[in-house]
C-alpha positions as CSV (number, residue, x, y, z in Angstrom):
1,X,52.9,19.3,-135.5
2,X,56.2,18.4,-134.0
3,X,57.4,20.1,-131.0
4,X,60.8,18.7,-130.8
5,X,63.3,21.1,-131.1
6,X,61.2,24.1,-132.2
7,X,63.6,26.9,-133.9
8,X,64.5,28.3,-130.8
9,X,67.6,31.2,-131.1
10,X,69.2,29.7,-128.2
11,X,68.2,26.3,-126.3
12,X,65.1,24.5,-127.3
13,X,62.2,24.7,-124.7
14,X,52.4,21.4,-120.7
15,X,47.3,20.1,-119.6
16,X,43.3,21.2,-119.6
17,X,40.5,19.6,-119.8
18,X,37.8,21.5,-119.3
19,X,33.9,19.3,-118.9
20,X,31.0,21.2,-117.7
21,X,33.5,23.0,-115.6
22,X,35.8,20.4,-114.6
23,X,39.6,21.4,-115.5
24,X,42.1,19.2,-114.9
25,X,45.3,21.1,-115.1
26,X,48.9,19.7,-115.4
27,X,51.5,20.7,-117.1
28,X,53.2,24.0,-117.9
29,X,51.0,26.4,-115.3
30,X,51.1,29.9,-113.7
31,X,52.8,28.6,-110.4
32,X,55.7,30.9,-110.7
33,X,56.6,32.9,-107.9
34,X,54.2,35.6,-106.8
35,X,56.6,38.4,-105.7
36,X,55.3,41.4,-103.6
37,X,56.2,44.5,-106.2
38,X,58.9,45.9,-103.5
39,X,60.7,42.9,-104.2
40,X,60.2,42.9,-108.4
41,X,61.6,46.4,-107.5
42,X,65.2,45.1,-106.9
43,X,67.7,45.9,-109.7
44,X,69.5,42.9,-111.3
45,X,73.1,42.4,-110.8
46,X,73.4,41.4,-114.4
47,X,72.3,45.5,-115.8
48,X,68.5,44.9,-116.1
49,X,66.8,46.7,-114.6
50,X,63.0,45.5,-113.4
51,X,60.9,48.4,-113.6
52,X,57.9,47.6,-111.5
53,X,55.8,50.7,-111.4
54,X,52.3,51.5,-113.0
55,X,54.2,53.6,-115.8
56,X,55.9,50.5,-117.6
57,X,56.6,52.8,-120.9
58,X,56.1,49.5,-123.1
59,X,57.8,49.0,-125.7
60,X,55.3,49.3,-128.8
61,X,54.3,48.4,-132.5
62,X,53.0,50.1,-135.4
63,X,49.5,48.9,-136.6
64,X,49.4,46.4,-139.7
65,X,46.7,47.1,-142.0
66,X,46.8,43.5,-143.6
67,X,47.2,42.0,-139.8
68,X,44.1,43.9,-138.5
69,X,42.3,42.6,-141.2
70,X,42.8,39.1,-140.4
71,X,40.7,39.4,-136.8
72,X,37.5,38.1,-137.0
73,X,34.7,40.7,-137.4
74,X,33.0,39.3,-134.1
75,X,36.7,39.8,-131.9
76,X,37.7,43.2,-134.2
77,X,33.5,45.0,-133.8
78,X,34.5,46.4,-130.0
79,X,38.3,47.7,-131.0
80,X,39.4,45.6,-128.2
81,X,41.5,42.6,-128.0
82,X,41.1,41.0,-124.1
83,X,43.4,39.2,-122.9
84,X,43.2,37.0,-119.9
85,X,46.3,36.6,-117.3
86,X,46.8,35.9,-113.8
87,X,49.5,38.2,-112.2
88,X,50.7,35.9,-110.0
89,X,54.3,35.3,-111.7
90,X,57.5,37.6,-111.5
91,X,58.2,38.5,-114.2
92,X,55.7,36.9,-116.4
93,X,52.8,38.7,-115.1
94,X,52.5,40.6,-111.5
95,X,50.9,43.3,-110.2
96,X,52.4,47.0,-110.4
97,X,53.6,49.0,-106.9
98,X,50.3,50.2,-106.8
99,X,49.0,46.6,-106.6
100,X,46.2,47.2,-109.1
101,X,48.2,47.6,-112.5
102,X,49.1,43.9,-114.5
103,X,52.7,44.4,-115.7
104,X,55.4,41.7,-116.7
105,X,56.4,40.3,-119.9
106,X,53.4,38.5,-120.6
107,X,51.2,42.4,-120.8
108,X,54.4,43.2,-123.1
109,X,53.7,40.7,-125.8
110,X,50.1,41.0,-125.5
111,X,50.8,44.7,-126.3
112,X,52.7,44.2,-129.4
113,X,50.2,41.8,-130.4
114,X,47.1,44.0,-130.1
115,X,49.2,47.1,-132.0
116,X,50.3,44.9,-134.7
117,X,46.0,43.6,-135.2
118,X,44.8,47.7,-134.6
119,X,43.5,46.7,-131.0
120,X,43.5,48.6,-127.5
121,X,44.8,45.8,-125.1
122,X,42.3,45.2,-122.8
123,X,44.3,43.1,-119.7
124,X,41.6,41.1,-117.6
125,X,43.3,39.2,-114.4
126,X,41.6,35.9,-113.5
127,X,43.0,33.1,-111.5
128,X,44.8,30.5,-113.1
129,X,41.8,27.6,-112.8
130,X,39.1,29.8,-114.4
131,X,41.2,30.9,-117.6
132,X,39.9,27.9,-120.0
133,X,35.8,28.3,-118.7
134,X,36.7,32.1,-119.7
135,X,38.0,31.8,-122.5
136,X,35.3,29.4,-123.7
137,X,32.7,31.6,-122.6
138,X,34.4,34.4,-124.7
139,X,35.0,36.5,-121.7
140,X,38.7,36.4,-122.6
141,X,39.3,36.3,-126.3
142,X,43.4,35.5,-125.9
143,X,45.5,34.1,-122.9
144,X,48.8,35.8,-122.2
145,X,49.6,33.3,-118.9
146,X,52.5,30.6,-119.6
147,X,50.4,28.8,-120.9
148,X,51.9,25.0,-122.8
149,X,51.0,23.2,-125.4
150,X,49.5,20.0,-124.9
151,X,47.5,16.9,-126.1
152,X,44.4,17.7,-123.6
153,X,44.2,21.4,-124.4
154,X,44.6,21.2,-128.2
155,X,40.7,19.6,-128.5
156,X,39.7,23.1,-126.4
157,X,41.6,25.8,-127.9
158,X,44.2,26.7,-130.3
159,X,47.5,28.3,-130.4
160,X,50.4,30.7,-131.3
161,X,53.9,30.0,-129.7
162,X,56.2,32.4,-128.1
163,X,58.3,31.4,-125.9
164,X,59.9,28.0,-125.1
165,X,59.1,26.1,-121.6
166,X,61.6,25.5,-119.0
167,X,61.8,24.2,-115.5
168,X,64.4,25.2,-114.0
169,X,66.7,23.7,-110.5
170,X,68.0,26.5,-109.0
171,X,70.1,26.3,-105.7
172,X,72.6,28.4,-103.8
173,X,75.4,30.3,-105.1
174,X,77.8,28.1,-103.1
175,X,76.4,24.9,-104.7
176,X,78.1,22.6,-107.1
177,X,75.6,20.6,-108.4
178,X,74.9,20.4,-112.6
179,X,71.2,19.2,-113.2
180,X,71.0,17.4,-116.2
181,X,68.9,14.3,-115.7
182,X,67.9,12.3,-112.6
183,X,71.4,10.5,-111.7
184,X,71.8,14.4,-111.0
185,X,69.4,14.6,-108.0
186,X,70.0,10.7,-106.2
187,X,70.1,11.7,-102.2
188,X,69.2,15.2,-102.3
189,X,66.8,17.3,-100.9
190,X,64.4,18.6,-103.6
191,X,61.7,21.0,-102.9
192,X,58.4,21.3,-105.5
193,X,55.0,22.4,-106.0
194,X,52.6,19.7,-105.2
195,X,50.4,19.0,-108.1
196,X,52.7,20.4,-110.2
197,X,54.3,19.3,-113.8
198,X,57.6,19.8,-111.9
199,X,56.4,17.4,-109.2
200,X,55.5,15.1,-111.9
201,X,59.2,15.4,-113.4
202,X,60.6,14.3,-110.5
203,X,58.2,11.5,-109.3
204,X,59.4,10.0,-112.9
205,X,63.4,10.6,-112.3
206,X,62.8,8.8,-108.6
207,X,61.4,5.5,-110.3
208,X,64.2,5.7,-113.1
209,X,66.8,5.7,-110.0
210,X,65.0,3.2,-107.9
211,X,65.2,1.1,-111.1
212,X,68.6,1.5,-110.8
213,X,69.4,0.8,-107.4
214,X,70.0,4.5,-106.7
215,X,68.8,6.7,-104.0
216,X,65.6,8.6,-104.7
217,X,65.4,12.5,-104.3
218,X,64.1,13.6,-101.0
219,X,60.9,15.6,-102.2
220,X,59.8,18.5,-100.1
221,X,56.6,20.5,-100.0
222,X,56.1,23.9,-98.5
223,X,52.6,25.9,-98.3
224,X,54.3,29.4,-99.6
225,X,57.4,30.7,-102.5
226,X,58.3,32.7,-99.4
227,X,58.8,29.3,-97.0
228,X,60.3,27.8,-100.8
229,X,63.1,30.1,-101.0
230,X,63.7,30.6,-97.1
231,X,64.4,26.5,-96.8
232,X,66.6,26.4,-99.8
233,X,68.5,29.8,-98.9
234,X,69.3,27.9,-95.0
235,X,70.5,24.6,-96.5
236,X,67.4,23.1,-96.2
237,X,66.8,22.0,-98.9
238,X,69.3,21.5,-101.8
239,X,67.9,22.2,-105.1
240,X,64.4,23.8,-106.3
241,X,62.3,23.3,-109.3
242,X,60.2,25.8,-110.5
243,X,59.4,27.7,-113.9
244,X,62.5,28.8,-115.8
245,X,61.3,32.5,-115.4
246,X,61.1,33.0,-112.4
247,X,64.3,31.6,-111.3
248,X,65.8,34.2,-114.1
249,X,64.3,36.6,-111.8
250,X,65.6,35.5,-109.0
251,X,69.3,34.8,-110.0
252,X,69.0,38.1,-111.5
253,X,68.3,40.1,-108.6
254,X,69.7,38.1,-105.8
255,X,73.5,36.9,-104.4
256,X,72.7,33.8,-102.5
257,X,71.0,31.9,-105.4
258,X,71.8,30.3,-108.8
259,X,70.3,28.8,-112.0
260,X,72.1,25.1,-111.9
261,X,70.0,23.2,-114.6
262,X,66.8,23.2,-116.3
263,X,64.8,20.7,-118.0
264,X,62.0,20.8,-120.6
265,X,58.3,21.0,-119.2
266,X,56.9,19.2,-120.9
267,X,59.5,16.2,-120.2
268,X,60.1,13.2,-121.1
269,X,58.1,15.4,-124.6
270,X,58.7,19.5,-125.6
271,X,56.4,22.2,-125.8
272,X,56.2,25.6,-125.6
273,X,54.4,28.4,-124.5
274,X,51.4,29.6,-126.4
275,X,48.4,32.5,-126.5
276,X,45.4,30.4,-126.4
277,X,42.8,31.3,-128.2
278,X,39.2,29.3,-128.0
279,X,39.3,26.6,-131.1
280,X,38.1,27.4,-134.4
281,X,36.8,30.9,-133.9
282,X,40.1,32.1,-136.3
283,X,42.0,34.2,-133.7
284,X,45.2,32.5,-133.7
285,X,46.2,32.4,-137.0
286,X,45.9,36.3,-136.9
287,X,48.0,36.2,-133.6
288,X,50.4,34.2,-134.9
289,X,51.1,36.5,-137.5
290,X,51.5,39.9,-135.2
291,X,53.9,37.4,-133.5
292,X,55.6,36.8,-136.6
293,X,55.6,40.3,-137.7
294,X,57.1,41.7,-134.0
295,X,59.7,39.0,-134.1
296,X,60.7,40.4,-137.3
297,X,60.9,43.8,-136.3
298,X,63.0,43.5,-133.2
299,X,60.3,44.5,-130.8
300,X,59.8,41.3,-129.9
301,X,63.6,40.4,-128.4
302,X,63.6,43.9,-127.3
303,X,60.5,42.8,-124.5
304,X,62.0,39.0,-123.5
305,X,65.6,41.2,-123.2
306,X,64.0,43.5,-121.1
307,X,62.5,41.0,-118.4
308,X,65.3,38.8,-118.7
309,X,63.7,36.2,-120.7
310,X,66.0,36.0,-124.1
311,X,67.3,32.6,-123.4
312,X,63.4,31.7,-124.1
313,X,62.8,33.4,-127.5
314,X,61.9,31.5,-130.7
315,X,62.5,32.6,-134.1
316,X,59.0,32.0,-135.3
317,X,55.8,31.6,-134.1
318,X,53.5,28.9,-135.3
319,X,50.1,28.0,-134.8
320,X,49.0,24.8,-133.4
321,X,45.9,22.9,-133.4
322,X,44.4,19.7,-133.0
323,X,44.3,19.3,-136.8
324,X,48.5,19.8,-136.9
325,X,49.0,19.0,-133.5
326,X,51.7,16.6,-132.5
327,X,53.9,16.0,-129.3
328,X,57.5,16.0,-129.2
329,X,59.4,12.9,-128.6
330,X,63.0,12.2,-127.2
């Protein structure tokens, strides 16, 4: 399957390999920014309005008889579908006020999913390493975490997109700097996740610019989001890289800070971001479809609208396997 420019409505939009449980994880990830829920409280400047209590009012779907039908007998026998995140990611996927309830837009989409297929949504929150091993163990029968789309994870599990995968540099509102590629970063000050996909980015742009003769980017590391956001916010550092989302978020609800480029994360290729379902066991295409079906009916935009997140829709799901499987190229 070719994931270059994949039918998104706006712009076009990462791996696991899991042995006797070893996972090796790069690429799109969970590393967002966890937010206490006072702060996911904040109202955006923009007129959305980020309701983080317990009583999220979702917005819902109408059971499809002909969808419902598709679920394999083993998922469908319990009337459950569970679904794996890691509420660690305004506002993908965070914890509530009450620091107990999973809320974001990642619970949103899992609930039009599991309405459209006849299913009480059954949210289970598991840190970001232990998702594949649960999921191959059939604790978790779907992944609603940001998780992309790559060459490693396609001989594990399969997939139906939903959103497309950005990185995005965000600095201060003051800045005038335009992100496109790495002649836009020579000399400054970049901060990034170590062992990241976005620290893997920009280790590439610095050898394209030493090849050049240009200065490299200064990369800087700090142990928290918090200390992240408190260097850039002082000047000290210049730009950050982080996942598109939560940079939305950000902007959205702050003064100081601005979106100022984005890049695709699965760079120099494209993916997106897919539920993950465990390989052959005839979930996905079933997903796919209630993704299809609450695209059509609105519901869908009306959820990524609602967090913030339409700049990320696509205009149809697909599913993507190891049999169809292929990796876009620029």
């Amino acid at each position: 399957m070719q994931l270059q420019n994949p039918r998104l409505r706006t712009l076009s939009a990462l791996p696991a390999v899991v042995l006797a449980g070893m996972v090796v994880l790069t690429g799109c990830s969970d590393p967002g920014t966890a937010a206490s829920a006072a702060d996911a409280a904040t109202p955006a400047a923009n007129g959305i309005s980020y309701n983080s209590s317990p009583e999220q009012n979702r917005i819902r779907a109408e059971k499809d008889p002909a969808l419902a039908a598709e679920v394999p007998a083993a998922i469908s026998k319990d009337g459950l579908l569970t679904v794996g995140t890691t509420a660690g990611s305004v506002p993908l996927s965070f914890h509530a006020t009450d620091n107990t309830t999973p809320i974001g837009s990642e619970i949103d989409l899992a609930q039009l999913v599991a309405d459209k297929l006849g299913l009480t949504l059954d949210v289970q929150v598991t840190a970001w390493e232990n998702w594949p091993l649960k999921t191959q163990s059939g604790d978790l029968e779907v992944v609603f975490s940001n998780v992309g789309i790559n060459a490693d994870r396609v001989k594990l599990f399969d997939f139906s997109t939903y959103r497309a995968a950005f990185m995005a540099f965000e600095a201060k509102s003051t800045s005038g700097h335009d992100i496109k590629g790495a002649d836009d970063i020579s000399g400054l000050k970049v901060s990034v996740g170590s062992g990241t996909n976005q620290e893997k980015i920009l280790l590439a742009w610095n050898k394209e610019l030493e090849a050049a003769g240009k200065a490299p980017a200064e990369l800087q590391y700090y142990s928290s989001d918090a200390d992240t956001i408190l260097a850039l916010g002082s000047g000290r550092t210049d730009v950050n890289i982080t996942p598109y989302p939560s940079a939305v978020y950000r902007a959205n609800t702050r003064e100081d800070l601005k979106i100022v480029g984005k890049v695709n994360a699965g760079w120099p290729n494209e993916t997106l971001v897919a539920a993950t379902t465990l390989k052959d066991n005839g979930l996905a295409p079933a997903v796919t479809d209630a993704l299809n079906a609450v695209i059509k009916d609105g519901s869908y935009g009306k959820v990524l609208a609602r967090w913030g997140l339409s700049e990320e829709a696509l205009e149809t799901s697909e599913t993507v396997t190891a049999a169809n499987y292929k990796a876009g190229t620029k």
